[in-house]
N, CA and C atoms of all chains as a GROMACS GRO file, in nm:
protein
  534
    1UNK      N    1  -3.169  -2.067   0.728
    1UNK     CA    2  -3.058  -1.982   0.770
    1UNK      C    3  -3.101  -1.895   0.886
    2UNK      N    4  -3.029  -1.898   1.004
    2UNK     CA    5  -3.048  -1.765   1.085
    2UNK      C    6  -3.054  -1.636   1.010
    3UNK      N    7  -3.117  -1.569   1.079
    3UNK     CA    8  -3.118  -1.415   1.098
    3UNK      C    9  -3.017  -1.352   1.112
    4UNK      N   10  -2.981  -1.262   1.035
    4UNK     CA   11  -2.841  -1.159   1.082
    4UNK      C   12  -2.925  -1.071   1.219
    5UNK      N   13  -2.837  -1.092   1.300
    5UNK     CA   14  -2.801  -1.020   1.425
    5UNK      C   15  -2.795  -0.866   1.397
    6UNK      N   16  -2.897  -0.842   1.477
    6UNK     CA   17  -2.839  -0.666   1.469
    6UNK      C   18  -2.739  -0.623   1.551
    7UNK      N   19  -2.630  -0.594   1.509
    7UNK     CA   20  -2.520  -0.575   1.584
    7UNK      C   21  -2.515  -0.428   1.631
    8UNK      N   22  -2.506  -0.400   1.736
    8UNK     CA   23  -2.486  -0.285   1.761
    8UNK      C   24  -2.400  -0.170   1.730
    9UNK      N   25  -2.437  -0.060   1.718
    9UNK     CA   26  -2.398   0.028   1.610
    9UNK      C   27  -2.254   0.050   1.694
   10UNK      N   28  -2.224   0.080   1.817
   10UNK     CA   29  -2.107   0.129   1.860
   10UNK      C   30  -2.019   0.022   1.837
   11UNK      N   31  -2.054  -0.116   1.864
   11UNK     CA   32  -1.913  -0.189   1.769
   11UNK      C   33  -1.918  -0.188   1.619
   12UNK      N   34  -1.975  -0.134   1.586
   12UNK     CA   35  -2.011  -0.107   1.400
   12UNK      C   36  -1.888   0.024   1.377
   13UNK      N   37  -1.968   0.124   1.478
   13UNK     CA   38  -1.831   0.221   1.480
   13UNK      C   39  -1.716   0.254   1.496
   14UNK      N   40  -1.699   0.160   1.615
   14UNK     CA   41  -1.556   0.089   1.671
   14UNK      C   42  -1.478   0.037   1.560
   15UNK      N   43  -1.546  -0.087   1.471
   15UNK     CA   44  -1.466  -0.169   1.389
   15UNK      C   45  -1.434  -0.067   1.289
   16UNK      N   46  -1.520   0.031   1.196
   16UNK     CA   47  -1.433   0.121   1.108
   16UNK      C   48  -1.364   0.200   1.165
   17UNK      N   49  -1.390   0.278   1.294
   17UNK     CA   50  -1.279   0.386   1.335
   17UNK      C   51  -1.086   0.329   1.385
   18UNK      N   52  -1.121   0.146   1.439
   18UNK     CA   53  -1.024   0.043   1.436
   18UNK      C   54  -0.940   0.064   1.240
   19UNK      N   55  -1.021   0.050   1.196
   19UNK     CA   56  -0.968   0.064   1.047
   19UNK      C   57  -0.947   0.159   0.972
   20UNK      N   58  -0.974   0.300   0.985
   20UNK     CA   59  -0.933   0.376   0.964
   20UNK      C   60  -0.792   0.412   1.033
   21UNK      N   61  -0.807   0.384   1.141
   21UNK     CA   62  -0.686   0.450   1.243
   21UNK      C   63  -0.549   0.362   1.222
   22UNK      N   64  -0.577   0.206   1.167
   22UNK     CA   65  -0.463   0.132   1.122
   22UNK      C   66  -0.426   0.210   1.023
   23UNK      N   67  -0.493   0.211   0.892
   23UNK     CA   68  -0.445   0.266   0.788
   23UNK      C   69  -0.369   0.360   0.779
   24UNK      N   70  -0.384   0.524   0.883
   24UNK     CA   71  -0.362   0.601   0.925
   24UNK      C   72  -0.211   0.590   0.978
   25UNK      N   73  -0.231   0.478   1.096
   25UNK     CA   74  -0.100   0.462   1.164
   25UNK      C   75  -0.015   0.358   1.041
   26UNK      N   76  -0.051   0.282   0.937
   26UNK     CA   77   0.022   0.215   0.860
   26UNK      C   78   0.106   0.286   0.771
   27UNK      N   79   0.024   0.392   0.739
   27UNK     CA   80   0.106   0.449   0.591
   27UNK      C   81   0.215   0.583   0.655
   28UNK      N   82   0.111   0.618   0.792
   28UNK     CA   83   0.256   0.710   0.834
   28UNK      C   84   0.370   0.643   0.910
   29UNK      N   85   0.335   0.538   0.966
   29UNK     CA   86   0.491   0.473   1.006
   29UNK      C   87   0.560   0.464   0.873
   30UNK      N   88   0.478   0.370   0.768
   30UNK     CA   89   0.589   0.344   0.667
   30UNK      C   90   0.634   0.449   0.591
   31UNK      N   91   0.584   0.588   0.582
   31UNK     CA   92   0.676   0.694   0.552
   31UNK      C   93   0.794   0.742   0.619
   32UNK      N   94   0.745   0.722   0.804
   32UNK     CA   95   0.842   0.743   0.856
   32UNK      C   96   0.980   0.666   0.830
   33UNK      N   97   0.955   0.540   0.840
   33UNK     CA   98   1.066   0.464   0.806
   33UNK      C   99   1.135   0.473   0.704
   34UNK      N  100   1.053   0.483   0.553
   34UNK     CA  101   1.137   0.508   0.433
   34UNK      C  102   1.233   0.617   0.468
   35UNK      N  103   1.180   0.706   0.493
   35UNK     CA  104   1.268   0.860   0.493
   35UNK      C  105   1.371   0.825   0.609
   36UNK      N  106   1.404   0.755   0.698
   36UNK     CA  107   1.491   0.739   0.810
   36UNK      C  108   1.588   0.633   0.749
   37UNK      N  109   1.508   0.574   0.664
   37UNK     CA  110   1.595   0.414   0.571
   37UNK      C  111   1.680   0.509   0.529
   38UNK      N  112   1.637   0.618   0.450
   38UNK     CA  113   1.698   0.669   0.321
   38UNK      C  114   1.848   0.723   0.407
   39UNK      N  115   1.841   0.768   0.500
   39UNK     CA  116   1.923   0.861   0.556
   39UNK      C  117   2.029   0.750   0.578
   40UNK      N  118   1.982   0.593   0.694
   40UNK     CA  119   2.072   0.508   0.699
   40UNK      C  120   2.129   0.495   0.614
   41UNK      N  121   2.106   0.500   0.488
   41UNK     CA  122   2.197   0.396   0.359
   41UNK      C  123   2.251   0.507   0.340
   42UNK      N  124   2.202   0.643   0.321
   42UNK     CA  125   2.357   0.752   0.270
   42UNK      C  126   2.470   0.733   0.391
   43UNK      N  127   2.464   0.710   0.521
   43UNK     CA  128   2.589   0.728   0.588
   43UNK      C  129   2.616   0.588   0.584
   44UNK      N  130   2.543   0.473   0.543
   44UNK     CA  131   2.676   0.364   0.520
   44UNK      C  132   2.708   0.332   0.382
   45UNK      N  133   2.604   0.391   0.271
   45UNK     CA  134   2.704   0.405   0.141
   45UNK      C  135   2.861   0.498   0.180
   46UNK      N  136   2.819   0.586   0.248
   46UNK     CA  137   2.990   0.686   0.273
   46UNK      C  138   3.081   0.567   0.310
   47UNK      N  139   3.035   0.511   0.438
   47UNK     CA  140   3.107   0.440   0.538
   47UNK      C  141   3.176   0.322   0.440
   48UNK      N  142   3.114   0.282   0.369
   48UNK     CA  143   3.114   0.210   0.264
   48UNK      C  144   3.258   0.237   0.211
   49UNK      N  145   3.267   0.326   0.164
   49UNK     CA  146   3.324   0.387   0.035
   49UNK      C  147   3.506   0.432   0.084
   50UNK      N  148   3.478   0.448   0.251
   50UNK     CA  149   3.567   0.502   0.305
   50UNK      C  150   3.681   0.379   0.356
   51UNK      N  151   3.560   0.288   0.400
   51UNK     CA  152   3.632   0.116   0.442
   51UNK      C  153   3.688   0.088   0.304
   52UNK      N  154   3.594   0.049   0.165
   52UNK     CA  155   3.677   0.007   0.055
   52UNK      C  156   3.808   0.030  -0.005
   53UNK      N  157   3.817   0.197   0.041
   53UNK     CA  158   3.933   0.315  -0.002
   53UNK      C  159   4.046   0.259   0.094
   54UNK      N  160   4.045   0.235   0.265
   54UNK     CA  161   4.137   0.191   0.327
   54UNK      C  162   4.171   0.080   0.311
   55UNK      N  163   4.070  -0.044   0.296
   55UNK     CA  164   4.152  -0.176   0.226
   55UNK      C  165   4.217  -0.209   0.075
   56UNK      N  166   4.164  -0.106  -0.004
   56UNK     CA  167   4.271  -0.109  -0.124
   56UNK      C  168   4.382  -0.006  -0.086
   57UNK      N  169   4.394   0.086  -0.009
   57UNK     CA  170   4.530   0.104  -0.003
   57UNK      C  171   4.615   0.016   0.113
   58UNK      N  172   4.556  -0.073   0.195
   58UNK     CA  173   4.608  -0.170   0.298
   58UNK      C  174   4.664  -0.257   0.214
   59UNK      N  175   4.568  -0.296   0.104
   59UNK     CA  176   4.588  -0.425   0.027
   59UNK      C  177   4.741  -0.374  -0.069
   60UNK      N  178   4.758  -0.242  -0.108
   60UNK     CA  179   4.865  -0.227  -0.238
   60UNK      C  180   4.980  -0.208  -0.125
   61UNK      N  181   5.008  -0.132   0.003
   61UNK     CA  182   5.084  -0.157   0.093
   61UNK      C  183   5.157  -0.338   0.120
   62UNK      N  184   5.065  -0.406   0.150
   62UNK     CA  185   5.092  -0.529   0.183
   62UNK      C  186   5.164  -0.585   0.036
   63UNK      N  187   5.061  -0.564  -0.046
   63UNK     CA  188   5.087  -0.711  -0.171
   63UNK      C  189   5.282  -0.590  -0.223
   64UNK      N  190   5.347  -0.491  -0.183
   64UNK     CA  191   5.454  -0.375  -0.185
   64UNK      C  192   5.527  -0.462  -0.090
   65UNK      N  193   5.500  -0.482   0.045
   65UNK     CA  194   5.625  -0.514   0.123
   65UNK      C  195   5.615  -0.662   0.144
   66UNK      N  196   5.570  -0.730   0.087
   66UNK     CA  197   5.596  -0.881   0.076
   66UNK      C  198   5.734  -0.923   0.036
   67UNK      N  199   5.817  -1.003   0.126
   67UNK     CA  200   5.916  -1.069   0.032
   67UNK      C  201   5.944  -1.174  -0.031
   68UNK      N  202   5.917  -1.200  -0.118
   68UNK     CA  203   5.896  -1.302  -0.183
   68UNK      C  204   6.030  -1.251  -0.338
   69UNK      N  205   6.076  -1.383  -0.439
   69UNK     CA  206   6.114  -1.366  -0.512
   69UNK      C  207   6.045  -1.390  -0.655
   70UNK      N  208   5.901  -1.451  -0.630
   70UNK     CA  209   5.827  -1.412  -0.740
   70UNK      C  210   5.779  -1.280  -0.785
   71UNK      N  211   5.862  -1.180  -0.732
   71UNK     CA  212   5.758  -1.096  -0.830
   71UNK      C  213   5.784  -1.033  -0.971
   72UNK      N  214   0.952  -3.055  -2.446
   72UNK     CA  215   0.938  -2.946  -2.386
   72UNK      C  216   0.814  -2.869  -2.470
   73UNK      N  217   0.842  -2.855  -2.604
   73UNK     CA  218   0.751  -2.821  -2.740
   73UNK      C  219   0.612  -2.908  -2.710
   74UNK      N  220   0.664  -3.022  -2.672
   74UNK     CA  221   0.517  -3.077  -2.654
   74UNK      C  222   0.454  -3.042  -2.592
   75UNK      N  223   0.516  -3.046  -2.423
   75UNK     CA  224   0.421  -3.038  -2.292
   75UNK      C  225   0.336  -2.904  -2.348
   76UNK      N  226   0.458  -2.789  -2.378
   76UNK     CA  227   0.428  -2.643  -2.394
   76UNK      C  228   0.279  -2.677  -2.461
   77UNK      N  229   0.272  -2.712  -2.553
   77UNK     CA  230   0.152  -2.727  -2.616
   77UNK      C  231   0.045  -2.781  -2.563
   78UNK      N  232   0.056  -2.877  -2.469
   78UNK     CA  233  -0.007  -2.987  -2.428
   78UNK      C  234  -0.147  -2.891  -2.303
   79UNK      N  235   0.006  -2.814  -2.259
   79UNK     CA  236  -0.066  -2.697  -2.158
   79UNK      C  237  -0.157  -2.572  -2.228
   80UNK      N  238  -0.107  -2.544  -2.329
   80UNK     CA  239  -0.204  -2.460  -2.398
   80UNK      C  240  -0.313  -2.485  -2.433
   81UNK      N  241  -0.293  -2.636  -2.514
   81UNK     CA  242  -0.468  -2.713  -2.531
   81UNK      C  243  -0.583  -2.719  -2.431
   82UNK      N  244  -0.482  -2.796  -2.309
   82UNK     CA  245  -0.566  -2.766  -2.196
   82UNK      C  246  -0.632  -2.660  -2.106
   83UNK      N  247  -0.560  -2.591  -2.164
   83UNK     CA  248  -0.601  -2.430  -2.082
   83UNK      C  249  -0.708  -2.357  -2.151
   84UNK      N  250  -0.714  -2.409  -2.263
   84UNK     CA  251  -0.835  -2.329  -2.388
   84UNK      C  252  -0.928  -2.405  -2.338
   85UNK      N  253  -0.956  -2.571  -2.328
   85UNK     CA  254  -1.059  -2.656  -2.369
   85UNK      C  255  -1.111  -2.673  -2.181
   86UNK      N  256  -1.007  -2.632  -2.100
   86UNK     CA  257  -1.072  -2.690  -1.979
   86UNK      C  258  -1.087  -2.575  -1.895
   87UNK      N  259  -1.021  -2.438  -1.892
   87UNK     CA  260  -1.018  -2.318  -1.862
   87UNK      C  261  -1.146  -2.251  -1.848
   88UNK      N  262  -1.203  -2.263  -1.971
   88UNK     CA  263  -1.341  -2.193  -1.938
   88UNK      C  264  -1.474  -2.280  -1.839
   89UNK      N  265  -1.454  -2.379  -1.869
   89UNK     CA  266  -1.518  -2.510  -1.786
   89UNK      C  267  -1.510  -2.456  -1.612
   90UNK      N  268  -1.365  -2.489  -1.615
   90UNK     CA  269  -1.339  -2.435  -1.460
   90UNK      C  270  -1.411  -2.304  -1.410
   91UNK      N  271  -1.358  -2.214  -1.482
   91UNK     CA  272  -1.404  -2.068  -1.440
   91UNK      C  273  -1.527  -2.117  -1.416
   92UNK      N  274  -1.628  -2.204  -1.518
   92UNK     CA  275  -1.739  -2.141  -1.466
   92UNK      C  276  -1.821  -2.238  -1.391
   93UNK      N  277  -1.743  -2.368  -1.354
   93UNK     CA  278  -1.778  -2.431  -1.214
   93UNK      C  279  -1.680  -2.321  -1.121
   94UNK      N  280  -1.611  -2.266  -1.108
   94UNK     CA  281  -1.614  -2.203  -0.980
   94UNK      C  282  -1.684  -2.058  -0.926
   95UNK      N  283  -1.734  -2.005  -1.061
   95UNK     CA  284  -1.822  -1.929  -1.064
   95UNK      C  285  -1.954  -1.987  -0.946
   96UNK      N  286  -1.990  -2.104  -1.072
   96UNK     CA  287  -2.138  -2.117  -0.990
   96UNK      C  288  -2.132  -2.199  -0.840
   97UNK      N  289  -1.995  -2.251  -0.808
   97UNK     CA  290  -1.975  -2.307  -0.722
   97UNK      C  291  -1.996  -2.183  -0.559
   98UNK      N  292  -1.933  -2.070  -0.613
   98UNK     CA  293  -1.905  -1.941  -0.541
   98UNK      C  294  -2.037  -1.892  -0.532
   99UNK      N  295  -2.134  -1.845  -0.639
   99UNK     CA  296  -2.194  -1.794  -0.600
   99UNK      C  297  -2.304  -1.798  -0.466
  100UNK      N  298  -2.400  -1.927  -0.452
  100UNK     CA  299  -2.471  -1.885  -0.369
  100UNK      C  300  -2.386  -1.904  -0.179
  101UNK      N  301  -2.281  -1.915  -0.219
  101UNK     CA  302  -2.231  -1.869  -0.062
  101UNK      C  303  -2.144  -1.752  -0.099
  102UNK      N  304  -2.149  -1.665  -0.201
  102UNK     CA  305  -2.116  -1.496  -0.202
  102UNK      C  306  -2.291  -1.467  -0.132
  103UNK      N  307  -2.380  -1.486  -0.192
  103UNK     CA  308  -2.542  -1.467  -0.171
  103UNK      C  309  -2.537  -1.450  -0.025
  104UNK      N  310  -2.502  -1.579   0.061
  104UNK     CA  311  -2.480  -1.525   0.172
  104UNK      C  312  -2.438  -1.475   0.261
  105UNK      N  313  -2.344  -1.494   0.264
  105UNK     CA  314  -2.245  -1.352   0.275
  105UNK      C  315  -2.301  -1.215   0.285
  106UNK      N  316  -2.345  -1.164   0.129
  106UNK     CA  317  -2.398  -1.079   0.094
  106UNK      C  318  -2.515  -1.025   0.212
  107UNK      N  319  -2.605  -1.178   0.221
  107UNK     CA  320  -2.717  -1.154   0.301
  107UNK      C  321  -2.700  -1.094   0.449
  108UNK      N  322  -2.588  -1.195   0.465
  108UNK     CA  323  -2.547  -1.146   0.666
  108UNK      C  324  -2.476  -0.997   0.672
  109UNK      N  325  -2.395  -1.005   0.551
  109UNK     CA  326  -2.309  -0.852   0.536
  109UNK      C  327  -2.404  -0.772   0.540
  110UNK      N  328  -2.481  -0.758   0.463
  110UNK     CA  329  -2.549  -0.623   0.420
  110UNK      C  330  -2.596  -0.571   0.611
  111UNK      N  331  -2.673  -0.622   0.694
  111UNK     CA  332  -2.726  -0.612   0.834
  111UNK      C  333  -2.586  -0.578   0.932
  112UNK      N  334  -2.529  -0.670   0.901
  112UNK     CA  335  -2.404  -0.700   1.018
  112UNK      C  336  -2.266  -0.558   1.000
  113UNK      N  337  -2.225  -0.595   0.910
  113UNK     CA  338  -2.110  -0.543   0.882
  113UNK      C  339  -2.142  -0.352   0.804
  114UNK      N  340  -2.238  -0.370   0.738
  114UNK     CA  341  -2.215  -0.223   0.710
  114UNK      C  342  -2.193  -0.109   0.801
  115UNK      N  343  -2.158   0.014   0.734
  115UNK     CA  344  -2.057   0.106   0.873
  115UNK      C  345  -2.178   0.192   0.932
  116UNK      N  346  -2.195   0.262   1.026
  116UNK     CA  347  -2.306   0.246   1.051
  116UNK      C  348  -2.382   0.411   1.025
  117UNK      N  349  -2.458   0.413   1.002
  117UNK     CA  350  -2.580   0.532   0.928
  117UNK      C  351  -2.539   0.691   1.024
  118UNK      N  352  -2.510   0.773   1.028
  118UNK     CA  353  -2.582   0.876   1.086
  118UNK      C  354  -2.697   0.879   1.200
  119UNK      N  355  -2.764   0.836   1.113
  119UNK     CA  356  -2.919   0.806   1.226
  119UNK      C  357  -2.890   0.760   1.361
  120UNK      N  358  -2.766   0.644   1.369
  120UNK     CA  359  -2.692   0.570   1.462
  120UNK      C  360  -2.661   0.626   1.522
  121UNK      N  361  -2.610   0.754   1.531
  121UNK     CA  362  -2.512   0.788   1.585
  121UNK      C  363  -2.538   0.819   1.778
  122UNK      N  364  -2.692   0.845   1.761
  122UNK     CA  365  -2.704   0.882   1.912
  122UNK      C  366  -2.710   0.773   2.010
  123UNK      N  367  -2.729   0.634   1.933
  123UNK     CA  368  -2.724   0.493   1.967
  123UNK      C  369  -2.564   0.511   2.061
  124UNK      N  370  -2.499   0.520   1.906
  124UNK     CA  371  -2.364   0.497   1.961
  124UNK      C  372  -2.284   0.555   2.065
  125UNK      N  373  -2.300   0.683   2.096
  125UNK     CA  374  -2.315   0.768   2.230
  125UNK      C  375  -2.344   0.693   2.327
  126UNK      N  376  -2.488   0.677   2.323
  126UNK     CA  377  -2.582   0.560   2.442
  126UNK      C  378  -2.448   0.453   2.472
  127UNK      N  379  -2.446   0.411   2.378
  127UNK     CA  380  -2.371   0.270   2.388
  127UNK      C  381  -2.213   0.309   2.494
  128UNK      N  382  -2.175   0.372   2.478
  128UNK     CA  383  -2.052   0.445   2.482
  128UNK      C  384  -2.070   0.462   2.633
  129UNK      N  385  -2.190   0.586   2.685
  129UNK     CA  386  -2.208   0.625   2.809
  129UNK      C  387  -2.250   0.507   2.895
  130UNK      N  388  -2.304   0.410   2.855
  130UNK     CA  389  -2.317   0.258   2.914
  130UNK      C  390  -2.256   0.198   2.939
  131UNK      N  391  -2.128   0.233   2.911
  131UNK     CA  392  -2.000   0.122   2.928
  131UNK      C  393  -1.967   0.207   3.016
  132UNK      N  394  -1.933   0.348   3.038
  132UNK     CA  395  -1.853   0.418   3.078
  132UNK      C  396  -1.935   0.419   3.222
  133UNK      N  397  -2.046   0.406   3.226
  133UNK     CA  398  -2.130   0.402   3.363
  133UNK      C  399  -2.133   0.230   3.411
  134UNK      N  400  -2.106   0.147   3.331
  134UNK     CA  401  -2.052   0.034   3.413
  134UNK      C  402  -1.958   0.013   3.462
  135UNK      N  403  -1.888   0.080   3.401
  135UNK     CA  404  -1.698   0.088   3.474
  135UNK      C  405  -1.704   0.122   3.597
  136UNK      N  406  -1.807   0.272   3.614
  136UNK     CA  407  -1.812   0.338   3.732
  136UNK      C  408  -1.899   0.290   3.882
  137UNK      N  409  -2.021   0.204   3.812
  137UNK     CA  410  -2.054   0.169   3.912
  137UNK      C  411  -2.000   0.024   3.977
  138UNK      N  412  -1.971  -0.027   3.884
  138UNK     CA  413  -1.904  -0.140   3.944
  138UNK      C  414  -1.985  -0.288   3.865
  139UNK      N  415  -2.105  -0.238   3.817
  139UNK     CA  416  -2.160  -0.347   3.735
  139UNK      C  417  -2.072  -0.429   3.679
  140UNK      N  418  -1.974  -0.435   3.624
  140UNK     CA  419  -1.864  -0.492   3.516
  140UNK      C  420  -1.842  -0.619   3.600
  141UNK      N  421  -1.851  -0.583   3.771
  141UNK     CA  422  -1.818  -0.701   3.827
  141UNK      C  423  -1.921  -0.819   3.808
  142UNK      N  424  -2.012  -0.797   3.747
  142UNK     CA  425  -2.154  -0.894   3.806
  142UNK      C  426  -2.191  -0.988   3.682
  143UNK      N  427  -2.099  -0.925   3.576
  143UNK     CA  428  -2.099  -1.015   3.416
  143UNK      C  429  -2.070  -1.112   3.443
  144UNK      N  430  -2.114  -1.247   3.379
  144UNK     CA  431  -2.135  -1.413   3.366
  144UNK      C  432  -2.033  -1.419   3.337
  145UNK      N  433  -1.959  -1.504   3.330
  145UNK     CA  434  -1.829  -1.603   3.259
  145UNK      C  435  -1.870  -1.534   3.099
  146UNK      N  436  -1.945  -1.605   3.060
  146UNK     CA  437  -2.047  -1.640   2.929
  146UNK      C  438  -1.978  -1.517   2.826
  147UNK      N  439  -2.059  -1.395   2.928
  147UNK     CA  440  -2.077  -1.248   2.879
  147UNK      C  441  -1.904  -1.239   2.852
  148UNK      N  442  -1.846  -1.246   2.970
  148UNK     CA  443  -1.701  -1.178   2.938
  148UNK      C  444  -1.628  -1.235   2.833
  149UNK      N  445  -1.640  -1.364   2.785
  149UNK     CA  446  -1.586  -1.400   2.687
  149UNK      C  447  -1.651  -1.354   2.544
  150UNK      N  448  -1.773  -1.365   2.556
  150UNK     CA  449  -1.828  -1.291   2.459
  150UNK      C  450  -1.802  -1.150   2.397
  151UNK      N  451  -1.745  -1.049   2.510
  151UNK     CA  452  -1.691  -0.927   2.505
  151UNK      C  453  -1.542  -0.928   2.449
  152UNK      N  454  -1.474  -1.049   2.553
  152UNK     CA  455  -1.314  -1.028   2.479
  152UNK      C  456  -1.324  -1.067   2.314
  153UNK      N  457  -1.419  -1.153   2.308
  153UNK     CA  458  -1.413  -1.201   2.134
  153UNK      C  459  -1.421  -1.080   2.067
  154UNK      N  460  -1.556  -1.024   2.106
  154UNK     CA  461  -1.586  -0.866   2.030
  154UNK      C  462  -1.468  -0.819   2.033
  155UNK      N  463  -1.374  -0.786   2.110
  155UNK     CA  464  -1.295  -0.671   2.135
  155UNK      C  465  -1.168  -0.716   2.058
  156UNK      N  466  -1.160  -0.844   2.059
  156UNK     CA  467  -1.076  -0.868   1.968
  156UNK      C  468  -1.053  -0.867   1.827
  157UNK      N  469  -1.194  -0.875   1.807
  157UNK     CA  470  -1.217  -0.864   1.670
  157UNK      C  471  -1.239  -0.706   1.634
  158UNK      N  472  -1.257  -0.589   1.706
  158UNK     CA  473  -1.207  -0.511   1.657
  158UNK      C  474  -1.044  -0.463   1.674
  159UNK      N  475  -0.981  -0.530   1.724
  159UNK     CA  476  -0.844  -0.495   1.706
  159UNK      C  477  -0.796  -0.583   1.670
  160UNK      N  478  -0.822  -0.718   1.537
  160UNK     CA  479  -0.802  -0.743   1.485
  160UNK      C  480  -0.822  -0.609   1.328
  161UNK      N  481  -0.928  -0.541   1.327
  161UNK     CA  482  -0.934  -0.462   1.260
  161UNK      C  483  -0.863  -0.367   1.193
  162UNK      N  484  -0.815  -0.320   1.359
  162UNK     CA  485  -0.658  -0.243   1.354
  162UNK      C  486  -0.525  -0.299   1.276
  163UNK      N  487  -0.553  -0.406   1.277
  163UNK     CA  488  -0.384  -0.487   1.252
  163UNK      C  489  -0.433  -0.469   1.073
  164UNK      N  490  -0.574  -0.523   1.068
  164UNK     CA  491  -0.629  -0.516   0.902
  164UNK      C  492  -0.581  -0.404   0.861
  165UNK      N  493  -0.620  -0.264   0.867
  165UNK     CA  494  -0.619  -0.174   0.884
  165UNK      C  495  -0.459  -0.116   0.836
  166UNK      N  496  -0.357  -0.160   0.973
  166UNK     CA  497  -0.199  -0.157   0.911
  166UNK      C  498  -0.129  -0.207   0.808
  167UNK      N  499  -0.188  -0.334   0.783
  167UNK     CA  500  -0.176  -0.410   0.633
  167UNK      C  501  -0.195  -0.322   0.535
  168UNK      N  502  -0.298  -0.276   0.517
  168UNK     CA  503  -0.334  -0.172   0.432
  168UNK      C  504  -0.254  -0.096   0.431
  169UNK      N  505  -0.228  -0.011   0.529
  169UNK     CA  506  -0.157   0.110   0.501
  169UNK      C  507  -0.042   0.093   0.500
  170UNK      N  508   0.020   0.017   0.518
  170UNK     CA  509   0.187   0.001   0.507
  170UNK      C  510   0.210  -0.046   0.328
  171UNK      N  511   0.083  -0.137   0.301
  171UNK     CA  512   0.123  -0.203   0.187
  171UNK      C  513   0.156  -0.305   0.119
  172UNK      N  514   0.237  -0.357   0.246
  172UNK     CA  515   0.281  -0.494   0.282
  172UNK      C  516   0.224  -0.574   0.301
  173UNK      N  517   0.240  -0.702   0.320
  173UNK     CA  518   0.169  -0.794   0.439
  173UNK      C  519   0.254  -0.832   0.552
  174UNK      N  520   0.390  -0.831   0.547
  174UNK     CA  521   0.443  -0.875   0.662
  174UNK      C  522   0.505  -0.797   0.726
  175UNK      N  523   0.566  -0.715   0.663
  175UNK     CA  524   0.651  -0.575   0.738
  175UNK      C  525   0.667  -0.477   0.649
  176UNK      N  526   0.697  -0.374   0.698
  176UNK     CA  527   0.754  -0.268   0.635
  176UNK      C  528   0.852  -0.269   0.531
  177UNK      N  529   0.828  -0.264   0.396
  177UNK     CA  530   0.911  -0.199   0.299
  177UNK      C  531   0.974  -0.124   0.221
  178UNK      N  532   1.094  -0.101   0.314
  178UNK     CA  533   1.169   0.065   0.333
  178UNK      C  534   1.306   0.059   0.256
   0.00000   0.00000   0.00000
């Protein structure tokens, strides 16, 4: 078997300070995002709620002025 | 269905431990080396290092300046982009981790 290479310490340092600094930047983006998710889904749960409310009263309007003699 | 069910249980008692421990001994002496190149190569590096790593640091930063950077082999520069890639492959390791994930963000 070869010899392990002595690798030099500044890419030794490089590669953990590379891995620390992901981790770092990983877990605070994905906080950032949760907390910005959270906010999206409350204004389209509303948006939600507000569209459903206008097509059931669109829908009891319509299925009201239909003429038909089945009803 | 009762059968197979069974059929798989037998086999998992009588051939289960067998496996484990051909892949045990199959694993081990290339964990050994591993072990061997890791321990030199990869560990993070000492304190003691540290004035190395400086050195190392002000060496680059004085090749930039004088212009040496131009006079590197083919050879060398590829040898450098590999290094360099492989620590920012590190980085990406690194985001895996901290996000949690493996492929994206789960928000």
């Amino acid at each position: 078997m070869a010899p392990p290479v002595a690798v030099s310490p500044l890419i030794k340092f490089s590669r953990y300070a590379a891995l620390f600094v992901g981790i770092a930047y990983g877990s605070r983006k994905n906080a950032r995002l949760t907390v910005s998710e959270a906010e999206v889904r409350k204004i389209e749960e509303k948006q939600k709620k507000e569209r459903e409310e206008r097509e059931r009263i669109a829908k009891e309007l319509a299925a009201a002025n239909e003429d038909t003699i089945l009803k | 269905m009762a059968a197979l069910a069974q059929r798989m249980v037998t086999a998992l008692t009588t051939k289960g431990p067998v496996l484990a421990k051909n892949a045990v001994e199959f694993s081990k002496p290339r964990l050994q080396t591993f072990w061997y190149y890791a321990k030199v190569e990869m560990i993070p590096p000492t304190p003691a290092e540290i004035p190395k790593i400086t050195e190392g640091f002000s060496n680059l930063i004085k090749a930039a300046r004088t212009g040496a950077w131009m006079q590197t082999t083919v050879r060398e520069g590829v040898r450098n982009t590999v290094v360099v890639a492989e620590i920012g492959f590190w980085f990406f390791i690194g985001e895996i981790i901290g996000r949690r994930s493996l492929i994206g963000y789960n928000v």
